[in-house]
N, C-alpha and C positions, 0 to 999 in steps of 0.2 A: 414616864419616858423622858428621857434627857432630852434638852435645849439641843438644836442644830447651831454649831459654834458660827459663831457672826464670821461675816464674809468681809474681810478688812482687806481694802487699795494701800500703797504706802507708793509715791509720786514723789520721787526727788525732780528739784528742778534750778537749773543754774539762768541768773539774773542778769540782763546786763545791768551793767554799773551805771548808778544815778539813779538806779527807776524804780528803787525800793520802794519806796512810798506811795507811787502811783502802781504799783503791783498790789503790795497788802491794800489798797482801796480796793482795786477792782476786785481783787481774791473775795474779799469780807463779801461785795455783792453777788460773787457767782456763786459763792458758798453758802450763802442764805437764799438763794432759790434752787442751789441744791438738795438744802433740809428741807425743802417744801416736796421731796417726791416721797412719795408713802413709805417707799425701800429704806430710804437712807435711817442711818442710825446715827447720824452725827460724824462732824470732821474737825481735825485739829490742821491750822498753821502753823510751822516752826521754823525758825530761821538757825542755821548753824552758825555758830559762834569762834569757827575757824577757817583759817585761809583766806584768801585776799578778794577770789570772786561770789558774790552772792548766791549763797545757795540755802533752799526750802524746801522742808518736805511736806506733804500734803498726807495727810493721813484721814483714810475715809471707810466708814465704814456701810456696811449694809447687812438685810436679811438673808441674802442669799445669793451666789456667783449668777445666776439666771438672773434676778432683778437689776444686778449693778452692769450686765453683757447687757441687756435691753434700753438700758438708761443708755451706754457707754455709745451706739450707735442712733440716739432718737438724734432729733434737730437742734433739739436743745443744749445738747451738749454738743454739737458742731459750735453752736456760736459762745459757748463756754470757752471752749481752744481757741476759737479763733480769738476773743478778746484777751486769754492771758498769753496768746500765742507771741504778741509783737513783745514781751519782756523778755520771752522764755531763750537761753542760747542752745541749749542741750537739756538733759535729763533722761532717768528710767521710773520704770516702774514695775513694782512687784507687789501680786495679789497672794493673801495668809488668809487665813481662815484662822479666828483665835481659838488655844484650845481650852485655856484658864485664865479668870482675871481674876487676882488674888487680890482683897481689900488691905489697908492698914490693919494693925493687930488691934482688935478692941481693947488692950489691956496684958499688962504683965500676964505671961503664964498663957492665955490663949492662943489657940492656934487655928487657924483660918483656914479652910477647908475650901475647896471649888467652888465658886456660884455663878448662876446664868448670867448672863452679860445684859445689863439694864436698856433700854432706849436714851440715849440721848434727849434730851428736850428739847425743841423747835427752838431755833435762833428766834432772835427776841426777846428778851428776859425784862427789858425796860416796860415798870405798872404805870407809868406816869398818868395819873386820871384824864382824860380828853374831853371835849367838848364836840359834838356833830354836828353841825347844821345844815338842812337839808337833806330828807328823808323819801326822796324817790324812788325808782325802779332801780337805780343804780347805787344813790347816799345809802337807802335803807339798808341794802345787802351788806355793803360794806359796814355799816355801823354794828349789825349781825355779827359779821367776824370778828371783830374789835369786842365786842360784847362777849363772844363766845370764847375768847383767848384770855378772858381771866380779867379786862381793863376796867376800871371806874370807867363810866360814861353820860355825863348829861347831855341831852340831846334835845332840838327843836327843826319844827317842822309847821310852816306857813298851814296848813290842814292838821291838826292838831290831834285826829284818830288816826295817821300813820304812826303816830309815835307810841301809840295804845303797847301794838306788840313787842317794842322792846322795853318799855317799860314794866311794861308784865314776866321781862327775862332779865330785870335787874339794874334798868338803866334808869335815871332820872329826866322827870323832862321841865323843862323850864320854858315857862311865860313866854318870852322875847328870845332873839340872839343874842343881844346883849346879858339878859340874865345867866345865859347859855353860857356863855364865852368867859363871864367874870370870874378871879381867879384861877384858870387856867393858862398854862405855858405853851399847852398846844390846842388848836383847834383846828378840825377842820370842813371845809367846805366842798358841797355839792350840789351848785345851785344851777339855775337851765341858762342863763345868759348874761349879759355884760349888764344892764338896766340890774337884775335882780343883787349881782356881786357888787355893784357900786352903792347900791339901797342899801344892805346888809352887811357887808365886811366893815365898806367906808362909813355909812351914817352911822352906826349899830353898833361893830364889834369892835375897831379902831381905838374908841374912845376909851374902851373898859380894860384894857389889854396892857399889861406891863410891859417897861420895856425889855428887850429882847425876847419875846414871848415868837411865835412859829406859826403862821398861817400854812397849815394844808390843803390849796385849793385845788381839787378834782375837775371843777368845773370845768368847758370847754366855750374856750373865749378867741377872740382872736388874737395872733401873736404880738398884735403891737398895742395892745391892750393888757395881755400877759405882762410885757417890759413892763408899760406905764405902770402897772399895778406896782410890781415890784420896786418902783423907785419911790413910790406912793408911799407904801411900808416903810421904805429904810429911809425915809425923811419923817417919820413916825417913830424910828425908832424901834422898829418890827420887822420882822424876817418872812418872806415869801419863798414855799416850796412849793414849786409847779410841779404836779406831780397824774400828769394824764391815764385813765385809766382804761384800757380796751378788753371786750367783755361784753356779757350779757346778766344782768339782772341774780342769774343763779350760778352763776361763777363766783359773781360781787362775793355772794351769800357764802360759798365754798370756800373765800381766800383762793381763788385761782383765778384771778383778773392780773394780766400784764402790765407791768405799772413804769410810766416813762418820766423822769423828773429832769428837772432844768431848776438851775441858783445855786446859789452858794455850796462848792460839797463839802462842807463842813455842816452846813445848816443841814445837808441833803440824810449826813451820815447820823445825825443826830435823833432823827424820824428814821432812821433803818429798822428799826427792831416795830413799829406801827406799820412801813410798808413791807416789810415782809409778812406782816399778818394779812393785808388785803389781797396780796399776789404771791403766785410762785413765783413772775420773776419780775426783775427789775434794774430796769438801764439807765444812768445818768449821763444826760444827752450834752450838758452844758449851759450854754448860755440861757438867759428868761426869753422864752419865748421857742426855744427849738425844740421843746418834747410838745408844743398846742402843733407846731407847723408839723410834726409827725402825725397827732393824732387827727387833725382833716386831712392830711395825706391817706389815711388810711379809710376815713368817712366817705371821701371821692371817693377810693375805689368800692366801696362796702354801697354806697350810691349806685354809682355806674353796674354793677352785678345785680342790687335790686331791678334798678328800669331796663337793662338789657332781656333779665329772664322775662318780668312781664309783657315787654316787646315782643319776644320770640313766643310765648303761650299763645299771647293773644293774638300773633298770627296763626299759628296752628289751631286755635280754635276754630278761628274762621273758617278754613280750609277742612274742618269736618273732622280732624284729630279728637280725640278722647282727651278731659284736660286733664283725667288722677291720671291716665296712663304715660302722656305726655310728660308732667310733672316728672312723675316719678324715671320715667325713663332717662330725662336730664338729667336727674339729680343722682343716678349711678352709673352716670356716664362719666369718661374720662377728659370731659367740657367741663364738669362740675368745680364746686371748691367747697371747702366747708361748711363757708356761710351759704353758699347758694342751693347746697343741702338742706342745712338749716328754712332757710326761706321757702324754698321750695314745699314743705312740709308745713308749713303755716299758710300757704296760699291753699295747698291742695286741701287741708281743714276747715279754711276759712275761717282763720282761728286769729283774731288779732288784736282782741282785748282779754289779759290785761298786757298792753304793748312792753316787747322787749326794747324795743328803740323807738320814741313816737315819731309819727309823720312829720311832726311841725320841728322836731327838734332834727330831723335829718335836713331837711331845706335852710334851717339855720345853720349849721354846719360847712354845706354848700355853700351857703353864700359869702360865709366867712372866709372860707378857702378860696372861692374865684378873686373877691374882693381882694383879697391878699397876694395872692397869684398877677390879679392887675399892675399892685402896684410894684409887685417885682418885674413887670412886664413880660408875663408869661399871659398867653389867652389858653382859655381854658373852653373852648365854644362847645365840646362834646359833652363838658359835664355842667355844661350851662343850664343846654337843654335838660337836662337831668332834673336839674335843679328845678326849672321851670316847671317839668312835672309832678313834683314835690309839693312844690307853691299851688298848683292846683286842686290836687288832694286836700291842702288845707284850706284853701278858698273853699271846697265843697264841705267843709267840717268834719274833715277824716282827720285833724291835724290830731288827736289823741290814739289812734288807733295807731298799731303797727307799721312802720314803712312797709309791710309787705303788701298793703293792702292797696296798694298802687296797679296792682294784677288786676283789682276789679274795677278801677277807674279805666283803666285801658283797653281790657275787654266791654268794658260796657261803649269807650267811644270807637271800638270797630265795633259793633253793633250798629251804631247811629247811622258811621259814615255808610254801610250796607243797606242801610234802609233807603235812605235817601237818594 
């Protein structure tokens, strides 16, 4: 049975003048979390090489007019338009379906008959061999995809049996981070806090690192620690891509983690084809230090929806409510959100090793955020408490389990207070 002819977009689109280059940047990054949707078949940039106003056409293909109508309305491509929207002055578009794609002639005298139209290959084509360091719920996954996309990888890990599994899928692991890191132009980093990145980048990997060589630090620090780093580097003579990453553990692993970077966009553009392997999408926010203050931005709220639900359980427990039915009732209610689905479903389990987010690494989080929020002179007294109950989960040695497991510290102290 014959190939269903590929479903091809063609997107003219006219530029205001000046902003060509800050277009093909943003183009390059909505177009590499566009090849990250299973449909797409690949896309071409072209710029026309006549008349006086800036005009491109986008050429996009896919498997089929259903897959690219579905894409064309998700969310994701709302905020696609809107970021090339502010270049764009006018334009159309018009969707083909191909019917032949006819190769070059192999040779005098042949002649080239119809063939099925190939897949494009996933943006990304840079092998440059990388360096990983640190291999947790979140490094490890990522290292997974990076691993899985074809890259050389030496890799280390302070626990020296997480690195067992990728080793075992191709990757090398090395003694130190420094042995880690040696000879390579990129490395990068997932480590849990500022003490551990200033141990290891600075003491460690600093020293073995050529000049202009690319620090990818995942890790989540706070913002004025993000800067200092970066000035740290580039008086070393070394390049910092802040590059935050939002997600759960088996996303990591999918290359479907959201990826926020701050520094240089040159430096930024240079690790595209690496962040497009970890995430489908991926936003460059600017300055060092403005993709950490997104990513506690978004940990406050990802906080505040943990202790709110186990607030509202652990009253309806008390009150003689059902907790799976409770739970679950919330969590297909139109109160609900994602994650608070997500959570809800690990509380109602009581499922929360091995943790998607640990308890101790969320109250660090927190506190980076208020801390930071202080000294902008913002008070933050709702997600304080938050916080507070965080810090108490791992005062009781919950700090490796799951944040969700805060459901049962709080049910357990209406318990208490009812006894008494």
């Amino acid at each position: 049975m014959a190939e269903t002819p590929r479903f091809r977009v063609i997107l003219r689109m006219e530029i205001q003048s000046g902003t060509q280059d800050e277009f093909e940047r943003t183009w390059w990054e909505v177009g590499s979390a566009i090849a990250r949707q299973p449909a797409n078949r690949g896309q071409t940039l072209t710029r026309a090489t006549e008349g006086d106003t800036p005009v491109y056409y986008v050429i996009t293909d896919w498997t089929d007019e259903s897959a690219f109508r579905t894409f064309e309305v998700s969310e994701a491509h709302v905020e696609h338009r809107r970021r090339l929207g502010k270049y764009r002055t006018s334009g159309e578009m018009t969707t083909t379906q191909t019917v032949f794609d006819i190769p070059p002639s192999p040779g005098p005298g042949a002649v080239p008959g119809p063939r099925a139209v190939p897949a494009t290959p996933a943006a990304g084509g840079d092998r440059t061999p990388l360096a990983f360091i640190g291999l947790g719920n979140m490094g490890g996954g990522m290292a997974h995809a990076l691993l899985g996309s074809g890259r050389g990888l030496t890799v280390y890990n302070r626990t020296a049996a997480k690195a067992r599994v990728l080793v075992d899928a191709g990757a090398t692991a090395a003694e130190s981070p420094a042995a880690a890191a040696a000879g390579h132009s990129v490395v990068l980093l997932s480590l849990s806090d500022e003490a551990a990145v200033d141990d290891v980048l600075f003491g460690q990997i600093v020293p073995v690192l050529a000049p202009g060589s690319i620090v990818v630090d995942t890790s989540t620090v706070s913002p004025a620690y993000a800067r200092t780093a970066a000035i740290r580097l580039a008086d070393a003579g070394l390049r910092r891509v802040e590059a935050c990453v939002v997600g759960n553990p088996i996303q990591a692993r999918e290359g479907k983690l959201r990826v926020y970077t701050s520094g240089a966009e040159q430096d930024v553009a240079e690790v595209a084809g690496i962040l497009d392997t970890i995430g489908s999408e991926v936003l460059h926010l600017g300055a060092p230090g403005a993709a950490t203050t997104l990513k506690l931005i978004f940990n406050l709220l990802l906080g505040a929806q943990v202790a709110s639900l186990s607030e509202a359980v652990a009253y309806g427990i008390r009150t003689g409510l059902d907790r799976d039915q409770l739970l679950s009732a919330i969590a297909g209610s139109g109160f609900s959100s994602i994650v608070m689905r997500f959570r809800a479903e690990l509380m109602r389990k009581g499922s929360y090793e091995p943790a998607f987010f640990r308890s101790a690494l969320m109250e660090k989080d927190l506190r980076l955020a208020i801390d930071d929020a202080t000294g902008a002179g913002v008070e933050l007294p709702v997600l304080d408490t938050v916080r507070a109950g965080f810090a108490a989960v791992v005062a009781a040695g919950d700090g490796d389990k799951d944040a969700s497991v805060l459901i049962e510290h709080m049910t357990a102290a209406s318990s208490h207070g009812a006894a008494s």
